[in-house]
ROFIGU-273853 format. One line per field, with one value per atom (N, C-alpha, C): atom name; x, y, z. Coordinates in steps of 0.02 Angstrom, whole numbers, plus 32768, in hexadecimal, padded with zeros to 4 digits. Example, Ala and Ser with C-alpha at 12.3 -4.5 7.8 and 13.67 -1.06 7.14 Angstrom:
BEGIN
atome N  CA  C  N  CA  C
c1 8294  8267  8294  8282  82AC  8285
c2 7EE4  7F1F  7F5B  7F90  7FCB  8002
c3 8186  8186  8186  8162  8165  818A
END
This chain:
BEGIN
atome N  CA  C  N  CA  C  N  CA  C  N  CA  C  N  CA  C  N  CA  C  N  CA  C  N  CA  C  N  CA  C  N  CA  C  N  CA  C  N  CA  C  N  CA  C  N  CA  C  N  CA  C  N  CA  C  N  CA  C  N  CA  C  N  CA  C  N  CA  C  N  CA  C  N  CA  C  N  CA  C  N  CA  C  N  CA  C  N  CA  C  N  CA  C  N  CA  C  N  CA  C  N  CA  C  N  CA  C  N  CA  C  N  CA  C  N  CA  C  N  CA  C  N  CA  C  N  CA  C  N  CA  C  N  CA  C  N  CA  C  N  CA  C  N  CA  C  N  CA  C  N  CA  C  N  CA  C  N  CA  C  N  CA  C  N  CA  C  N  CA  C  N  CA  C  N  CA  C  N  CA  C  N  CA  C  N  CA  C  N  CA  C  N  CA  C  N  CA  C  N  CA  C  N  CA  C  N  CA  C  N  CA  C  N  CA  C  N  CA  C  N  CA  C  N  CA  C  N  CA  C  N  CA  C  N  CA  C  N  CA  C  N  CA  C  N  CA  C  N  CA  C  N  CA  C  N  CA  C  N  CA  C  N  CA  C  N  CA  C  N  CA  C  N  CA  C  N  CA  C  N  CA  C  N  CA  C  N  CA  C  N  CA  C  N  CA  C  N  CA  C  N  CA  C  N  CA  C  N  CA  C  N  CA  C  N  CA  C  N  CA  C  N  CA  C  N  CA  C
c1 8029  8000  802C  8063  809A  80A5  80B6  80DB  809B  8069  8023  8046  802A  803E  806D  80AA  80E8  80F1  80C1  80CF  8094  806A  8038  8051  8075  808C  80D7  80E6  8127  80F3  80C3  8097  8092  806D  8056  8092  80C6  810B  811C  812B  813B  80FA  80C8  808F  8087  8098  80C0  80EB  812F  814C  8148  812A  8116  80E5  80CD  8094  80CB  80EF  8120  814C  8160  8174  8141  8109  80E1  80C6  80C7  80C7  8105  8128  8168  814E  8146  8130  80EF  80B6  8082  8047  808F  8081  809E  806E  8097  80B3  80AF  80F9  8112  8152  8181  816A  8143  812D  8104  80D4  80A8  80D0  80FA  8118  815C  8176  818F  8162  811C  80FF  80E2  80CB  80B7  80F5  812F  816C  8183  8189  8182  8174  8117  80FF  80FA  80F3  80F1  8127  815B  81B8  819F  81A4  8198  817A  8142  811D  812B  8125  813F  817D  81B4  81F5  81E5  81BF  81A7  8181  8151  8128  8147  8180  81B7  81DD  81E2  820A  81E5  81A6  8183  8180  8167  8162  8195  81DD  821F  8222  8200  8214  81EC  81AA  8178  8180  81AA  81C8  81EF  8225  827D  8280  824F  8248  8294  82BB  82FD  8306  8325  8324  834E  838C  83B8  838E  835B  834E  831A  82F7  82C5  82F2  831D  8342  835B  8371  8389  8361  831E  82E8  82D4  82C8  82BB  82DF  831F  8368  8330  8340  8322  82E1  82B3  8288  827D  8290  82C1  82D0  8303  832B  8309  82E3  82B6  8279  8261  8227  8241  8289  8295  82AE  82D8  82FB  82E1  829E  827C  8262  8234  820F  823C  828A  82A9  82D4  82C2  82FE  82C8  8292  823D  823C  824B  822F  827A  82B4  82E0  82DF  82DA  82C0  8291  824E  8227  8247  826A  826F  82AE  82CA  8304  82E8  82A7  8287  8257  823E  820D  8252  826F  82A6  82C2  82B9  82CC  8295  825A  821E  8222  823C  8230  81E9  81E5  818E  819A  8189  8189  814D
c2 7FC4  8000  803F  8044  8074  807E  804F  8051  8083  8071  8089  80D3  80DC  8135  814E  812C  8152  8168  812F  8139  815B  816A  81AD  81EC  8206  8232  8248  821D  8221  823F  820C  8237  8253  8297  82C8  8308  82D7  8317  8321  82EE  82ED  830E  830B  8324  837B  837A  83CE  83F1  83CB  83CC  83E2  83B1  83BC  83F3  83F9  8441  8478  8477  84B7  84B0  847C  84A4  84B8  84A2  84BB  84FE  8512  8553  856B  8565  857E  8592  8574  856D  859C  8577  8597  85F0  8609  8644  866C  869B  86D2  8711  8734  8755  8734  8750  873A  872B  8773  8775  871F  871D  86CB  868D  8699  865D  8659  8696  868D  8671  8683  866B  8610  860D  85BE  8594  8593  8570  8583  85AB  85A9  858E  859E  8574  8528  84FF  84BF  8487  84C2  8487  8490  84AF  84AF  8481  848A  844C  8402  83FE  83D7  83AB  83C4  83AB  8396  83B8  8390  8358  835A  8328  82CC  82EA  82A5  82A0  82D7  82AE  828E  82B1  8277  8238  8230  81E9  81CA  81DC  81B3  81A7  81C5  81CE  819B  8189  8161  810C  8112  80D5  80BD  80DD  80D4  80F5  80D3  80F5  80E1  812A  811A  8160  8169  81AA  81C4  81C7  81F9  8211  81E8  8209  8233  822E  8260  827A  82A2  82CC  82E6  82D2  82FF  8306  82F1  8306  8356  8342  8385  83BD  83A9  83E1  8403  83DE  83E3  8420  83EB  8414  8461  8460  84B1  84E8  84C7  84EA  8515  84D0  84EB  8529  850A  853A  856F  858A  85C6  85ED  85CA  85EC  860F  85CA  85E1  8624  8629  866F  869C  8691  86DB  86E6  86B2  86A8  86CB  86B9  86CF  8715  873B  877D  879A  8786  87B2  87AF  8778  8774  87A6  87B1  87E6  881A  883D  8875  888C  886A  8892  8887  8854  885F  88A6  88AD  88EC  8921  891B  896E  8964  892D  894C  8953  894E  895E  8933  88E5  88B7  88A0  8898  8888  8853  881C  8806  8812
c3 8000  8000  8000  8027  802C  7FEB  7FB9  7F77  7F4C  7F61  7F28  7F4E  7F7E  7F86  7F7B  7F7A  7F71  7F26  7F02  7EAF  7E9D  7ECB  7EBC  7EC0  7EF9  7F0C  7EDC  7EC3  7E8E  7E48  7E3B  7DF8  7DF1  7E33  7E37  7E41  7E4D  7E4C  7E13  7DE5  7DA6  7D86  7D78  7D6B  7D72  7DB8  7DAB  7D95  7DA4  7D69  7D34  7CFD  7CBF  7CC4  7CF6  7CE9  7CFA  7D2D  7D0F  7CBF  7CAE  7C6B  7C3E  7C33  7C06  7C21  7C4E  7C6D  7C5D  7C48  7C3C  7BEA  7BCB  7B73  7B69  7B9A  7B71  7B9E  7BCF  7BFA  7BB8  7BC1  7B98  7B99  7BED  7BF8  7C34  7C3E  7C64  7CA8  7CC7  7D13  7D08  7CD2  7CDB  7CEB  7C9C  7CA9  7D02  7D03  7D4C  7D8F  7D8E  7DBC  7DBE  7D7B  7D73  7D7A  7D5A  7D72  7DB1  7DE2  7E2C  7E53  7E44  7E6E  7E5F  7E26  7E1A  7E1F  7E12  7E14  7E5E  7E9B  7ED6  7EFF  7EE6  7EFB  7EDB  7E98  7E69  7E94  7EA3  7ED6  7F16  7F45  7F77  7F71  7F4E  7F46  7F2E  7EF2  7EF4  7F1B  7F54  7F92  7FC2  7FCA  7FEF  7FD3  7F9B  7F8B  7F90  7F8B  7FA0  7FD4  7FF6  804E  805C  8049  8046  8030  7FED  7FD1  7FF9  8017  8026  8082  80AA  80E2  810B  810E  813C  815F  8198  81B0  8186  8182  813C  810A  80E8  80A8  80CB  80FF  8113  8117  8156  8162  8114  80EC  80B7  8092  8076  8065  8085  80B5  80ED  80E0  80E1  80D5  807A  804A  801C  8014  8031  801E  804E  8086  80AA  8078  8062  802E  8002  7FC9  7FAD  7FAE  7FE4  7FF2  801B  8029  8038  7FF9  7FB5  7F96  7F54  7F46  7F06  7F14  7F3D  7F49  7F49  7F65  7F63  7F0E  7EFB  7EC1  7E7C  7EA4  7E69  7E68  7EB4  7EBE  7E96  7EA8  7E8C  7E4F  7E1C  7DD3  7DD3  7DF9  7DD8  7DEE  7E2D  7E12  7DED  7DDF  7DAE  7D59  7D6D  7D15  7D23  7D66  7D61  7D46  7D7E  7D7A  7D37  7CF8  7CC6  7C89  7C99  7C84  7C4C  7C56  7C40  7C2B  7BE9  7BC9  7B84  7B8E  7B55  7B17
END
């Protein structure tokens, strides 16, 4: 039963995934496509670490999962906002 969820929770990461790159392709200015690839690789990455964590239950990979997804969800948001504003301050418009 573990294995069914873990390979659910891997679908639905990859599944976002793929919904951020096509958010990447089919947004059509920058501010869009910066926000739909944000938020989806984000979630998208946690979601296949749970399911590893789920498959492959050992304390290390939680613990560096954890480290992981930390990381993540502190750096995207700052790495998103400074992308927009040095595209605002150069009155970036596609």
């Amino acid at each position: 039963m573990a294995l069914i969820i873990s390979y659910v929770f891997i679908f639905l990461g990859a599944l976002f995934l793929l919904l951020a790159g096509v958010g990447m392709i089919r947004m059509p200015t920058f501010f869009m496509r910066m926000q739909a690839t944000s938020k989806a690789s984000t979630l998208g990455v946690i979601l296949v670490l749970i399911g590893i964590n789920i498959s492959q239950p050992s304390l290390e990979l939680a613990i560096k999962s954890l480290l992981i997804s930390g990381i993540i969800v502190v750096t995207t948001p700052i790495a998103t906002h400074a992308m927009a504003l040095a595209a605002a301050k150069r009155n970036y418009d596609d």
